[in-house]
C-alpha positions as a Python dict, from the first residue, in 0.01 Angstrom:
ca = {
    (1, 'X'): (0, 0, 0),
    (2, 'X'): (-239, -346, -44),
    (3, 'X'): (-502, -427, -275),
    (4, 'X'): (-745, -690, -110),
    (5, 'X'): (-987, -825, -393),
    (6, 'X'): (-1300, -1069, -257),
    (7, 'X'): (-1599, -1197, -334),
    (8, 'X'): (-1521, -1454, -591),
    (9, 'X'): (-1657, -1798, -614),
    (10, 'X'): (-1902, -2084, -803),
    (11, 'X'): (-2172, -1914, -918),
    (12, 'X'): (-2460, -2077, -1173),
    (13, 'X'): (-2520, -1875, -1529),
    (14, 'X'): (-2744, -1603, -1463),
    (15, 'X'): (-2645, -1571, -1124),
    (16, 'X'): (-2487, -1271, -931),
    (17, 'X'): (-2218, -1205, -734),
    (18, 'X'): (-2028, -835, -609),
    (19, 'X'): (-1628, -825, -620),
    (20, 'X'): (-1478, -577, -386),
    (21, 'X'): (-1115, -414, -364),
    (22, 'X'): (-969, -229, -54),
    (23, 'X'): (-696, -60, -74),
    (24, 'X'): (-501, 44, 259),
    (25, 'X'): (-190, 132, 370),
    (26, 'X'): (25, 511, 331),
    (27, 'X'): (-214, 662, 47),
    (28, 'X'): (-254, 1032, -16),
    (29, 'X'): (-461, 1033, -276),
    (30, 'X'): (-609, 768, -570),
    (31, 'X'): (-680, 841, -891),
    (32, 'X'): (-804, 543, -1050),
    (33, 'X'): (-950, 190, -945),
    (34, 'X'): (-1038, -54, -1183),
    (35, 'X'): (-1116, -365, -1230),
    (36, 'X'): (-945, -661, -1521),
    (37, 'X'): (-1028, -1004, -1612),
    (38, 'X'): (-806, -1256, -1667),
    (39, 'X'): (-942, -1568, -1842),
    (40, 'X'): (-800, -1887, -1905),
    (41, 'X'): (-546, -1876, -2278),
    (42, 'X'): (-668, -1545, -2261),
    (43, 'X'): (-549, -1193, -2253),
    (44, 'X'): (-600, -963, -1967),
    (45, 'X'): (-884, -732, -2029),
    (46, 'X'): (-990, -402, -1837),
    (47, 'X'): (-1358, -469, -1738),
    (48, 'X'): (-1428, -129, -1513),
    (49, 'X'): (-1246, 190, -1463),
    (50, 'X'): (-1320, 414, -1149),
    (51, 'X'): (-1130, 722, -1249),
    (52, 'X'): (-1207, 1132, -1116),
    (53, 'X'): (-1430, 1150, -1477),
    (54, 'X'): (-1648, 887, -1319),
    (55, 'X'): (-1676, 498, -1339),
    (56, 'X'): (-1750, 312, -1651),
    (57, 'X'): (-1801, -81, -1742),
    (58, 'X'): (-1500, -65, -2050),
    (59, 'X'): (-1615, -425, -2159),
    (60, 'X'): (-1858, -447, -2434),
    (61, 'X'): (-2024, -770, -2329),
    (62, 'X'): (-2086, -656, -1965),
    (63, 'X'): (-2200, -292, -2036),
    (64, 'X'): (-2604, -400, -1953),
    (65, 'X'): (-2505, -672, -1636),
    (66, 'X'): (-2205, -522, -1439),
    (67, 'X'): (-2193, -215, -1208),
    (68, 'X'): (-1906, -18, -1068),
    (69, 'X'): (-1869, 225, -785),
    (70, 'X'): (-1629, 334, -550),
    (71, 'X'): (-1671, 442, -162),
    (72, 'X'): (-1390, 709, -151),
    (73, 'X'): (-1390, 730, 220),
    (74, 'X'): (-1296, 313, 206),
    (75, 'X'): (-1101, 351, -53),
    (76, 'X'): (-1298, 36, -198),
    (77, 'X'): (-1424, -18, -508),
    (78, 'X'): (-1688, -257, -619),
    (79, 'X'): (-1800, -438, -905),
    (80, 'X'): (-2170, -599, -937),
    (81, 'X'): (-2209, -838, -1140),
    (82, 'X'): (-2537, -1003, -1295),
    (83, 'X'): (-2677, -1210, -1503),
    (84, 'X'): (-2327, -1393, -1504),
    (85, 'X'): (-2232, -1598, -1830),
    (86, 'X'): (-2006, -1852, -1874),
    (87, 'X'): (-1784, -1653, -2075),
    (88, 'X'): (-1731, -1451, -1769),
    (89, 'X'): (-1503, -1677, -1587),
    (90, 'X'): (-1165, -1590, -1518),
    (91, 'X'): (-946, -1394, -1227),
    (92, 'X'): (-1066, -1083, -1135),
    (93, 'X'): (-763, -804, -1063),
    (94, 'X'): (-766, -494, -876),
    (95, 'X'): (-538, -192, -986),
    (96, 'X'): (-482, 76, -861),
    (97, 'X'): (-287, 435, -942),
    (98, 'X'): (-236, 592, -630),
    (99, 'X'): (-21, 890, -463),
    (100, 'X'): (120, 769, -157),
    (101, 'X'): (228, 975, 132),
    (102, 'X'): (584, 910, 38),
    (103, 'X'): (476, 1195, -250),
    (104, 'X'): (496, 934, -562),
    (105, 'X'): (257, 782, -756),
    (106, 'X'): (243, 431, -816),
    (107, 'X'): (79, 121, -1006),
    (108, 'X'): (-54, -120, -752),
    (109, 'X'): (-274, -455, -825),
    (110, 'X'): (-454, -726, -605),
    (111, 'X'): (-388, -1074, -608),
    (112, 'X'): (-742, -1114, -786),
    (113, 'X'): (-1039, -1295, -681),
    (114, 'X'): (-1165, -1656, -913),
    (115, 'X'): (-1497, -1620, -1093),
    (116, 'X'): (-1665, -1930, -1207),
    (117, 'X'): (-1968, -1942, -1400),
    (118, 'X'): (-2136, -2269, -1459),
    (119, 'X'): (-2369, -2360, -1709),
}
């Protein structure tokens, strides 16, 4: 199983950009996608959770400028983001808990995608 995570890049404050995560390879079934920020002599920090209760933005600061949603027949999940600050820069991560066909779930994450927010 992969995680691909894209759509990073440079993006001016109050500008917008959408993150997306596949995930491929021998899955059965996923029960969660979500979405964490890693930010520079920061700690990591869960930003979005896609889970089978529904999808909710978990950080505070992005609760009235980010979006989440997941297409379950791509097994992608998204993550728009507006009105970007420059507090919002960082690594984006994909994880995953998944069942794969070898009957076992699992813990999977992306390599992450850079966000950078100028001001």
């Amino acid at each position: 199983v992969q995680l691909q995570a894209s759509g990073g890049g440079l993006v001016q404050a109050g500008g917008s950009l959408r993150l997306t995560c596949e995930a491929s390879g021998y899955i059965e079934r996923i029960n969660s996608m979500n979405w964490y920020r890693q930010a520079p002599g920061k700690e990591r920090e869960l930003v979005a959770q896609s889970t089978v209760g529904g999808d909710t933005i978990s950080l505070p600061s992005a609760k009235d400028r980010f979006a989440v949603f997941r297409d379950n027949a791509k097994n992608t999940l998204y993550l728009q983001m507006n009105t970007l600050r420059p507090d919002d820069t960082g690594v984006y991560l994909c994880h995953a808990f998944i069942f794969t066909t070898a009957r076992e779930w699992r813990n999977y994450w992306g390599q992450g995608t850079q966000v950078t927010v100028s001001s």
